[in-house]
Every structure is written in C-alpha cells, then in structure tokens.
N, C-alpha and C positions, 0 to 999 in steps of 0.2 A: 537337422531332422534325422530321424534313423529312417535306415534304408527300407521298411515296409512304410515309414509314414512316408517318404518318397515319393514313392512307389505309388501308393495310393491316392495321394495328391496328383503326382502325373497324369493317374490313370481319368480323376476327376475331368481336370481341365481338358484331355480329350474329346473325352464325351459333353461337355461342358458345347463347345467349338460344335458338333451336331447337332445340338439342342438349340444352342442359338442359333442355328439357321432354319431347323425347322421351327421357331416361334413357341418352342416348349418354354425356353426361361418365361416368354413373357405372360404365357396362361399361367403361369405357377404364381407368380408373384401378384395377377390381379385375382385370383382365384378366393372366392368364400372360406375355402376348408384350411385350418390351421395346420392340417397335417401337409397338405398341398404347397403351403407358402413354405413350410419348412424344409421341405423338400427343395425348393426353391434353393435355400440357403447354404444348400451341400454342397453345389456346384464355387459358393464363394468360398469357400476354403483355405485360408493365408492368402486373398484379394481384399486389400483395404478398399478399393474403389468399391468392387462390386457389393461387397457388404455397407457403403457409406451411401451408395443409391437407395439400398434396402433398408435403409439408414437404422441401423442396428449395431451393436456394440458386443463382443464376443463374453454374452455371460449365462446365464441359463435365463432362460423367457419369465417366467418368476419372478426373478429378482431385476430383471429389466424392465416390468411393471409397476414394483415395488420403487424403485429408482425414480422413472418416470412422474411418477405419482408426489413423488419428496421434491423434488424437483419445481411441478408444478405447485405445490404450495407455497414455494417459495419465487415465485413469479417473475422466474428466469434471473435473479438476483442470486446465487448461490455463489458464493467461494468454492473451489475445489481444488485439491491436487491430486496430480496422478504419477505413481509410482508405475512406468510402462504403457508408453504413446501406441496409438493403431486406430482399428477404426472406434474406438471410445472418445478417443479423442474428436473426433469428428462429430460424435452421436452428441459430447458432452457442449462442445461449442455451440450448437445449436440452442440450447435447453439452460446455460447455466450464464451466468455477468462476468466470471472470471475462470481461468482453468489455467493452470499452474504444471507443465507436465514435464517429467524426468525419463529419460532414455540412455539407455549405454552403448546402443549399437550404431556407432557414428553413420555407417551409412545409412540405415532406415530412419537417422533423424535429417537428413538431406532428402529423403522421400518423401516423409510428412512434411518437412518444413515447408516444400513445394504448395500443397496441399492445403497448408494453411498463412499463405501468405496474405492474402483477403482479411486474416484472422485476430484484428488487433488486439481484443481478448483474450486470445491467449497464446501464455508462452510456452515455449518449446525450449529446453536445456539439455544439452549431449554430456552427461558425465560419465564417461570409462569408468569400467574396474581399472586396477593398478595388480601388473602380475609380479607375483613375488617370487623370488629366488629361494630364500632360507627362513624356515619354518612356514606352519598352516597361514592361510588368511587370518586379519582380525574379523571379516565379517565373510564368512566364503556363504557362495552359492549351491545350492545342491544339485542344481542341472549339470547332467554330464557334459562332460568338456571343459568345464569351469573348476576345476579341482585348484589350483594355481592362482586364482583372481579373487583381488580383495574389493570387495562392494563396498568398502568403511564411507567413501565420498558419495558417492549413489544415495546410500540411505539416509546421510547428514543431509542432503541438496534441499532438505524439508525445512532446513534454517537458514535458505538462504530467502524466503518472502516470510514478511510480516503478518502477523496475525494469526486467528483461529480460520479453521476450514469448516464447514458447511459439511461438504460432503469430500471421502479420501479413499483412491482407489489404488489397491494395492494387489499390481497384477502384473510384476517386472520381475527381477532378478531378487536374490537373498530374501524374499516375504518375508521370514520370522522376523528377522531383522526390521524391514522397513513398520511391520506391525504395532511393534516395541517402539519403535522410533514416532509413529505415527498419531500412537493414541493420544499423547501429551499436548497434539495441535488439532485432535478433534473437537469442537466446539461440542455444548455442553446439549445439545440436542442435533448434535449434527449424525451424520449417517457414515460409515466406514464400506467399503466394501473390498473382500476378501475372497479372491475367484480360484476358481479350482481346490475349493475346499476338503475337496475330500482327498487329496494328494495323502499318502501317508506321511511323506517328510515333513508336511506343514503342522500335525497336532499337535506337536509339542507347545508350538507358538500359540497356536487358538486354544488349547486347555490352560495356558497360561497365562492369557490376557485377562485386564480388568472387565473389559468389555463385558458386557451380553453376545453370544453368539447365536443366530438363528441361520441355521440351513436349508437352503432351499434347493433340492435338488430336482431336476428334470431333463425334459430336451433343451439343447443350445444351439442356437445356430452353427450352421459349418459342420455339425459333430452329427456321426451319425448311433451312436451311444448315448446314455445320458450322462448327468454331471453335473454338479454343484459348487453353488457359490453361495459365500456365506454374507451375510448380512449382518453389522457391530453393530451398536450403541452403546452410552454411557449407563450405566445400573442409575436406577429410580435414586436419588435423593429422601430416604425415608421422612426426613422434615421440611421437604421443599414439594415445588409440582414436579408431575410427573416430567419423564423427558418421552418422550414420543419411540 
C-alpha cells in the first residue's frame, strides 16, 4: 500500500476500536438506511473477517446485486473460478456448489486457507509470480512494485480444472491477461466479472475483449469514493437464443 493509503487505513481501524466500544458498529450494520450500513463498511477496510460477517464481497453494491441474483438462479449449483481469494471468496462459498480460487501472495493464502478449511467446495491454489532477471515479464503486472514478476503461471492456473465456469472473477494480479485467458472457459451463458473497471491500465483489455461489457459504477464497500466493476457476457448468438 502507499503511504496515504496507510495512513488512512491506520487511521480507520483507530476509530474503528472507539466505535466498537461505544456500540456504533453495531447500530450501523442493523440500521434501515443504506447509506448507514455503508458506512458500516468503511471501518472494514482490508478486514476479510469483518467484511465476511457483513458477508460482502469488495465489488460495487450493483453489481454485488447483480451477482447475487445470477447466482440465485442457478440454485447454489454454480461453477466458478476466481482469479484473486479475499473476502469474495467467502461471500462466493456460501452462494455457489463449486469455487476454484488462485492467489500469489503465499502468505494471504495461509490466511484464507485457515478460513476455509470447513470448506470442501472450495479450492484455494498459491501460485507465485516467477521474478525475472533478463528482459520484461512475458505476462507482467501493472501494480507498482511488480515491475520484475512474470504472472505467465497465475494466469495459466485456469487450466489446471476441467470444464466451463458459470461464473469468473477476475480481480488478482495481470487482469488483462487473466481476461484473455478467462473468456475461452466462460460458459456460454455464464457471467465474467471484472472489478475496478475503471482502472485506466485495464481498457486496453476490456475494449478488447469479445465479451459484452456493462459497467456498473457506484459506492463499494470499504471505499469511501465510488468505483466500478464491470460485468461480461458472451455477445447474443444472432441464430441461436438469447444468452442472458
């Protein structure tokens, strides 16, 4: 994190530690007003726990509706993989029959793994970047600090289970990459989702995919800004049915 998000974060969970002793978290969270529970959710800010109480998934409320709803039509039967474990991982074990999920940051998947040990549904897989010495990455990441690390095995790890996905969430390290890599095992009415949409480094890949893209922007949980996450599908079949 850089040193204002920090900072800011620190300054959270301070006030965080207040609030929970004077009984503010828990009026917020049972509270009618959506602007109230949102509020709620600032305090969880990079807390898997607390955000998997609130049992919420860090995407825009939108498209965590939107989700929810694709989900339920599929009656907790869904396939999915997830490119980047946290508290989605959580949100999505609840709601889906299978979840497939890739991480690079070996410690934080020692954290979840914890988390989801109860979890026979779903796997959890730690694959590193691999840092390179002589020339660019073949698949580099555009998060600073990662100048040096090739995500080629990260974004492959989608061939390591069989089948089409349901639904594929793409919210880890290299996205363009994993997006490219991703569309090819989205099933033919299944759902993609693509978070922090509005990234500038990410259009190249979303003006480039086959997909359909619909954005959804608004508030997110944790975030006190707004912010968008974009939502795929497969383009209509013009001699078949519709895909949803």
């Amino acid at each position: 994190m850089s040193v204002s998000r920090t900072a800011y974060v620190s300054a959270v969970r301070g006030t965080r530690a207040v609030a929970g002793r004077l009984g503010l978290l828990d009026r917020l969270a049972s509270a009618r007003s959506p602007r109230a529970r949102h509020l709620r959710t600032l305090f969880a800010i990079y807390d898997v726990d607390d955000l998997a109480t609130l049992d919420l998934p860090w995407w825009v409320y939108g498209a965590i509706d939107e989700v929810a709803d694709f989900l339920r039509q599929r009656d907790g039967a869904a396939r999915v993989f997830e490119y980047g474990c946290g508290a989605s991982t959580l949100w999505l074990a609840r709601r889906a029959g299978e979840v497939h999920s890739v991480e690079h940051d070996g410690a934080f998947v020692a954290t979840m793994a914890a988390k989801l040990a109860d979890q026979p549904h779903v796997s959890l897989r730690h694959v590193p970047a691999d840092r390179v010495t002589t020339g660019p990455p073949a698949t580099p990441s555009g998060r600073f600090g990662h100048k040096n690390l090739d995500f080629t095995g990260y974004v492959d790890s989608i061939s390591t289970v069989d089948g089409q996905f349901d639904l594929i969430v793409v919210d880890g390290r290299a996205r363009g990459a994993c997006l490219a890599r991703a569309t090819e095992r989205l099933a033919a009415d299944g759902l993609l989702i693509f978070d922090n949409s509005n990234r500038r480094r990410y259009q190249p890949a979303l003006a480039a995919t086959p997909l359909t893209v619909a954005r959804v922007s608004g508030a997110a949980p944790c975030l006190p800004r707004p912010s968008e996450t974009a939502l795929l599908r497969h383009r209509p079949d013009p001699g078949g049915p519709l895909v949803e």
